[in-house]
N, C-alpha and C positions, 0 to 999 in steps of 0.2 A: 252415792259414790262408794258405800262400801262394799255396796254387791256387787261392783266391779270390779272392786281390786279383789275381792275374793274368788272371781273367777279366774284373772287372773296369778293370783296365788295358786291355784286350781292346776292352770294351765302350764304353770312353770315347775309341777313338783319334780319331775323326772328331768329337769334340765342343768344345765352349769351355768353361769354367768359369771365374765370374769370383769371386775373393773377396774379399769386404769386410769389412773392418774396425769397421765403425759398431758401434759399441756401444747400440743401440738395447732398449730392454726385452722389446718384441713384434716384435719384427720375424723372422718364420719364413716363409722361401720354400717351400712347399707344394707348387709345380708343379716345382722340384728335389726335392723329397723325393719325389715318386710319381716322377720320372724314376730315383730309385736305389731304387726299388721291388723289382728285380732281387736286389741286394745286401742285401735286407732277408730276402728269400726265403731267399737262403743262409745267411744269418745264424740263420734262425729254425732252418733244417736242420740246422745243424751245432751248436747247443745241445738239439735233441730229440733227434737220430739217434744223433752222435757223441760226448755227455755219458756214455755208456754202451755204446759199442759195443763196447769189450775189456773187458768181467766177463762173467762167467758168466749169470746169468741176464738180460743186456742190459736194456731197455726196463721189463723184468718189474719193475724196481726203483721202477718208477712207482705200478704196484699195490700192493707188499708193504708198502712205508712206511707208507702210511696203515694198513693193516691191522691192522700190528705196532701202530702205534701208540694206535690204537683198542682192541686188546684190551687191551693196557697199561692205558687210560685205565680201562677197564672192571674190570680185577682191582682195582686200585687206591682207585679215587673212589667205583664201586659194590660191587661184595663186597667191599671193608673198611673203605671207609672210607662207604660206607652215603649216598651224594649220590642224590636224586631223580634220576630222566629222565623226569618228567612221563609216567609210566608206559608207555613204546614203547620194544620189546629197546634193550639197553645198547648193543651195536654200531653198530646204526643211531645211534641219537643221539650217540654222541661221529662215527662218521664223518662225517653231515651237516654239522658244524663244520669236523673238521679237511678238508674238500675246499677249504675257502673259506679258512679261515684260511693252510692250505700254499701255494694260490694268491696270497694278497697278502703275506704274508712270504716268500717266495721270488724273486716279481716286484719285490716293494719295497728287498730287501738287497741284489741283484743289479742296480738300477737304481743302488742310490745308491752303488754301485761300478763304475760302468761309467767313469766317465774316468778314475780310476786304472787300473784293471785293464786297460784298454786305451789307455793313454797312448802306448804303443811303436806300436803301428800308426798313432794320431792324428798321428805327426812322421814317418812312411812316406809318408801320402798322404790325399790332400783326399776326404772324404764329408762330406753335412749330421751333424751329431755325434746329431741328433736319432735316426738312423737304429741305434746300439745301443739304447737305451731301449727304442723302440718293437719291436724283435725280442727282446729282453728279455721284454716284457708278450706278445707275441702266442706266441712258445713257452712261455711256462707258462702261455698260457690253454692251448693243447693237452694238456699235462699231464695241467691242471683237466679238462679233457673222456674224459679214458682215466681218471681217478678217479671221475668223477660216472658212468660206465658202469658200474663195478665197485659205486658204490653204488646206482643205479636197478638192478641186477640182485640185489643184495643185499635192497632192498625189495619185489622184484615177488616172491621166495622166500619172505621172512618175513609177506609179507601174504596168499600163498593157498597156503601148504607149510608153516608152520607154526602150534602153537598160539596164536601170539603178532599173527595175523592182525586179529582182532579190537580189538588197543591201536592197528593204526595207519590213520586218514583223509587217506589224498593227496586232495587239494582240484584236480580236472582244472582247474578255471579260473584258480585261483591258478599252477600249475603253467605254463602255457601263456603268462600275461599278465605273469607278474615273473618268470620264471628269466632271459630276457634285461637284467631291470633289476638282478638282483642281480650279475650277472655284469658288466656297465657298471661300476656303483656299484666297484665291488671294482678293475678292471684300472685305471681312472679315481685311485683311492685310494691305489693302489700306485704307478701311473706318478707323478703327480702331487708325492707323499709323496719318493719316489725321486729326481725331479729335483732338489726341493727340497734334499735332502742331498747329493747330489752335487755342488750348485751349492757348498754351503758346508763341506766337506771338504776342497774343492782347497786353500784355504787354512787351514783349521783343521782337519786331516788328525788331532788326539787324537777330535775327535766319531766317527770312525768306530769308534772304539773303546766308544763308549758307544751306539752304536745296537743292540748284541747286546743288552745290558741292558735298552733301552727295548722293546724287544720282547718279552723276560721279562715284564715288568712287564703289558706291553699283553697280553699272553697270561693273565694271571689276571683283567685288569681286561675278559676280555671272555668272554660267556658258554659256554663248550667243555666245560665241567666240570660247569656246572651249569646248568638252564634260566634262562632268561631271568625266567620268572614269578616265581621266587623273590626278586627283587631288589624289597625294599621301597620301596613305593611314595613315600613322601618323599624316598628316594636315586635314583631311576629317572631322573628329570633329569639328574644328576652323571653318573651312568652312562651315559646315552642322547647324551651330547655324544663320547663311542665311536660312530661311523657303523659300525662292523663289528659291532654288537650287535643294531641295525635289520636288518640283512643276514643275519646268521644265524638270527636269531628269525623272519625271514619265512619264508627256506628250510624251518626247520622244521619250521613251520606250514602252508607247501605244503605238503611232503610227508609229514609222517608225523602233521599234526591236534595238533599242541601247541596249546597254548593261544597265540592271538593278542595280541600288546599292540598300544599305540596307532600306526595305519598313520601319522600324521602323522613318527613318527619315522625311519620310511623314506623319504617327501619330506623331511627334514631331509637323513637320510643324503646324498640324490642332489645337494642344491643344497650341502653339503658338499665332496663328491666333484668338482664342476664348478668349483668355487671354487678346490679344492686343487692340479686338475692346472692353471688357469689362469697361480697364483702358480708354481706349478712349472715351466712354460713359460717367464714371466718370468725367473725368478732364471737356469734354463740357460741360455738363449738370451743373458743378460749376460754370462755368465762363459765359456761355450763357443769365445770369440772368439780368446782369451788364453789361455787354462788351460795348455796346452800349453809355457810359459813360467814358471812357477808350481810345474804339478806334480813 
């Protein structure tokens, strides 16, 4: 960490930096934040790279997570405890969830930990605060992308190498026109979600204790274990106000031909997800000013 901020130390000799105080709601300087564009870089590096670079199998622990945990899901929820998968191999269908769900629980716990966890650097020296978040969301979309490899390589197997070819329909147009919207939807959900918690931690520092739990919770009440289809249809409103059940029900249904529900719940999702990281912006941008005096 020091040789970072030494570079940036480096990179800022020749510059001005003015800071202000105002405690404005929206007010985000943009054209400083792409000037420490630099420092986002490194930031993103040294949470892919070096999260893993003293174990044993490095990086590799990006792939085997899901994996493990996919079979898991599969001994468990299908041979014995007998849950549909809207009939396409078990594996495929618990990983297609958990690529997305590990993506925004991960970006989202991690966000709304980021001014405590790095309070000590925030009273070292001056960056936009915005500038962890967003390195945050953009290394575990990377992640997301070394998992969704390992799963499109797992469907392009089961769909013309095994018998099990025939239960699954990737949808090329579906595939092409929303994987970039699911993926929005999601880093958007997380960031957003994320700030929001982090804003109100600083001073109610017990919530952080109950967001493990809220996550528990949000993990059964979203569909990983079991399809989407199955959720009857008078409760499917209650349930569909979860924007992560639009998101994986679509991925699905791209790719491995699950049964579709109503597309309106994924523009739900999206205008959801814009709304979320809005307030989220909001609430940081108030308290990021100060915090540092607090935490």
């Amino acid at each position: 960490m020091k040789t970072y901020l030494k570079k940036i130390y480096a990179s800022r000799l020749n510059s001005t930096t003015v800071i202000d105080a105002n405690r404005a709601w929206f007010r985000i300087d943009w054209i400083e934040l792409w000037q420490f564009r630099d420092l986002i870089s490194m930031f993103v590096e040294k949470e892919f790279i070096a999260r893993y670079r003293q174990t044993i199998l490095g990086p590799l622990w990006y792939v085997i997570q899901p994996l493990i945990m996919s079979g898991v899901l599969t001994i468990v929820f299908s041979k014995i405890g007998g849950l549909s998968t809207d009939g396409v191999p078990h594996l495929l269908f618990y990983l297609s969830a958990l690529v997305i769900w590990g993506y925004f629980t991960v970006a989202f716990q991690q966000t709304a930990d980021v001014l405590a966890s790095n309070a000590f650097m925030f009273k070292k020296v001056y960056f936009p605060r915005l500038v962890m978040p967003i390195s945050v969301v953009i290394s575990k979309s990377l992640v997301f992308f070394t998992q969704f490899a390992v799963f499109v390589s797992l469907l392009i197997y089961y769909k013309f190498f095994s018998s099990a070819g025939d239960t699954i329909h990737p949808d090329i147009f579906r595939i092409i026109l929303l994987t970039p919207l699911f993926l929005m939807v999601t880093a958007l959900l997380s960031l957003g979600l994320g700030l929001a918690f982090a804003a109100i931690t600083v001073k109610y520092k017990d919530l952080s204790h109950v967001l493990g739990f809220f996550i528990q919770l949000w993990f059964y009440a979203t569909p990983i274990v079991y399809p989407a289809s199955k959720i009857p249809e008078k409760y499917q409103f209650i349930f569909f106000l979860n924007p992560l059940i639009a998101v994986i029900d679509g991925f699905r249904t791209a790719y491995l031909g699950t049964v579709a529900l109503n597309p309106l719940f994924l523009v739900a999702a999206t205008g959801f997800s814009l709304l979320t990281v809005v307030i989220g912006l909001m609430m940081f941008n108030f308290i990021e000013r100060d915090f540092v005096d607090v935490i």
